[in-house]
C-alpha positions in Angstrom: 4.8 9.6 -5.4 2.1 7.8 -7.5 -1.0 9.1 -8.4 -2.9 6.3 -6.6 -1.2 7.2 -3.1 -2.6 10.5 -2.8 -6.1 9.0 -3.3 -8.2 9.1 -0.2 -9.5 6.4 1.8 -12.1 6.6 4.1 -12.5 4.5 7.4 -15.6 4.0 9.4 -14.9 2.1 12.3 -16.9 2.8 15.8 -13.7 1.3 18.1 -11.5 4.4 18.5 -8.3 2.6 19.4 -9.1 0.5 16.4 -9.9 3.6 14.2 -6.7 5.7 14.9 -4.5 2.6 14.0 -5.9 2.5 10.9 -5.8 5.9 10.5 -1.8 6.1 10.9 -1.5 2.3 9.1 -2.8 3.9 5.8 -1.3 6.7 6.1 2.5 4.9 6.7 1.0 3.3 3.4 1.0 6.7 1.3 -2.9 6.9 0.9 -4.6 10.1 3.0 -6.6 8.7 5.3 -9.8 10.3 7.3 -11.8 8.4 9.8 -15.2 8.6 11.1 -16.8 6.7 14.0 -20.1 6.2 12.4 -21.5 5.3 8.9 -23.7 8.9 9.8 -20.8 10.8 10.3 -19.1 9.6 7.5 -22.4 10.4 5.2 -22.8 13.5 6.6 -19.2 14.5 5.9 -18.3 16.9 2.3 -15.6 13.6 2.0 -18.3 10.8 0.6 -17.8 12.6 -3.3 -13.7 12.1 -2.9 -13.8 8.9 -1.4 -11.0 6.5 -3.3 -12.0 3.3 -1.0 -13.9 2.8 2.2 -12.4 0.7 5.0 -15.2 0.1 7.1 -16.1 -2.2 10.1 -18.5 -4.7 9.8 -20.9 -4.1 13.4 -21.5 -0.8 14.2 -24.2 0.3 15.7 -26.8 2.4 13.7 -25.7 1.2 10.1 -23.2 -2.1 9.4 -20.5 -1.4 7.4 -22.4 -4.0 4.9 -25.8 -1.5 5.2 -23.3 1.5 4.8 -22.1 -0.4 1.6 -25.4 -1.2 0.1 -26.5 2.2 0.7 -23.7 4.0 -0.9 -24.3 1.9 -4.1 -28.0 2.2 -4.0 -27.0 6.2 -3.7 -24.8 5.9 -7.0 -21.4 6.2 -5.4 -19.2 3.3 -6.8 -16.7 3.7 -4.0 -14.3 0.2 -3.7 -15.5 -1.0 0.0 -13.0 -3.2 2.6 -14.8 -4.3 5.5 -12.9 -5.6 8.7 -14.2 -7.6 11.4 -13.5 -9.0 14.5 -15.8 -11.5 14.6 -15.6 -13.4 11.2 -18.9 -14.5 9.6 -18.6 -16.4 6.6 -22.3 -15.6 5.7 -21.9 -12.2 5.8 -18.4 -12.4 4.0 -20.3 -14.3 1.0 -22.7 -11.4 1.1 -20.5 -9.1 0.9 -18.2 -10.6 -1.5 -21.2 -11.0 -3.9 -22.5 -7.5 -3.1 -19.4 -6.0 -4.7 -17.1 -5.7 -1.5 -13.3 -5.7 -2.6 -11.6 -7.3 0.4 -13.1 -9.0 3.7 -10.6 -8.9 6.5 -10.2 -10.0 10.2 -9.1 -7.9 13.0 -6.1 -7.8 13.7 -5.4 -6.8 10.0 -2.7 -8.2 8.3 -0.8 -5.0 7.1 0.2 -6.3 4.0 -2.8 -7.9 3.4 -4.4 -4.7 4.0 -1.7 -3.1 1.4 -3.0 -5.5 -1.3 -6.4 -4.5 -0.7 -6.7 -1.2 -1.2 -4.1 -1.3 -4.2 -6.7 -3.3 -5.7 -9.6 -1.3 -4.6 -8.0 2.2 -6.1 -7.4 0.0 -9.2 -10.8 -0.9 -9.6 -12.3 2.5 -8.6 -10.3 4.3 -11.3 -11.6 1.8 -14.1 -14.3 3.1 -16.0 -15.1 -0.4 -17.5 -15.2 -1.8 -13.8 -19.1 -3.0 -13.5 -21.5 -1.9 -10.6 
């Protein structure tokens, strides 16, 4: 198995249909997966450290996936972000896209879009030359 499919991947996502369908997507891709409803949850877990990529949904309430993003850079954690939506904003996806985000995606996810996505975000977690 390669190295990059045993990385883990976070997902914060508040819809729990929505959550546990990622959950089993990623893991049907080879990554481990753990899920968390809330960006509080998921900052309060011992997984933030190990975190290979986070798939996180845009409106949640408490803290955005965007906030949640922002905040883990501001924190010092360089952890490649995907958020998912189900209500596109291009606004937010320039934002986001300029803010360092890897991929912006709308719900229903593509699967292999999603598969392109977090290859690309382990990738660019695992460089040490990949700038902040």
């Amino acid at each position: 198995m390669p190295k990059q499919k045993q990385k883990l991947i976070a997902i914060v996502e508040d819809n729990q249909p929505f959550r546990e369908s990622m959950q089993k997507l990623i893991a049907l891709l080879g990554y481990t997966a753990e899920s968390f409803p809330s960006a509080a949850s998921f900052l309060a877990s011992p997984f933030v450290a190990k975190t290979a990529c986070l798939v996180a949904d845009v409106n949640m309430p408490g803290m955005t996936g965007p906030e949640l993003h922002r905040h883990l850079r501001d924190a010092g954690y360089k952890i490649p972000t995907i958020l998912v939506t189900a209500y596109p904003d291009d606004v937010v996806r320039d934002r986001a896209l300029k803010d360092g985000v890897v991929c912006y995606l709308s719900k229903p996810v593509d699967d292999d879009h999603l598969e392109r996505c977090l290859g690309s975000a382990v990738r660019s977690g695992e460089s040490p030359e990949q700038a902040s």
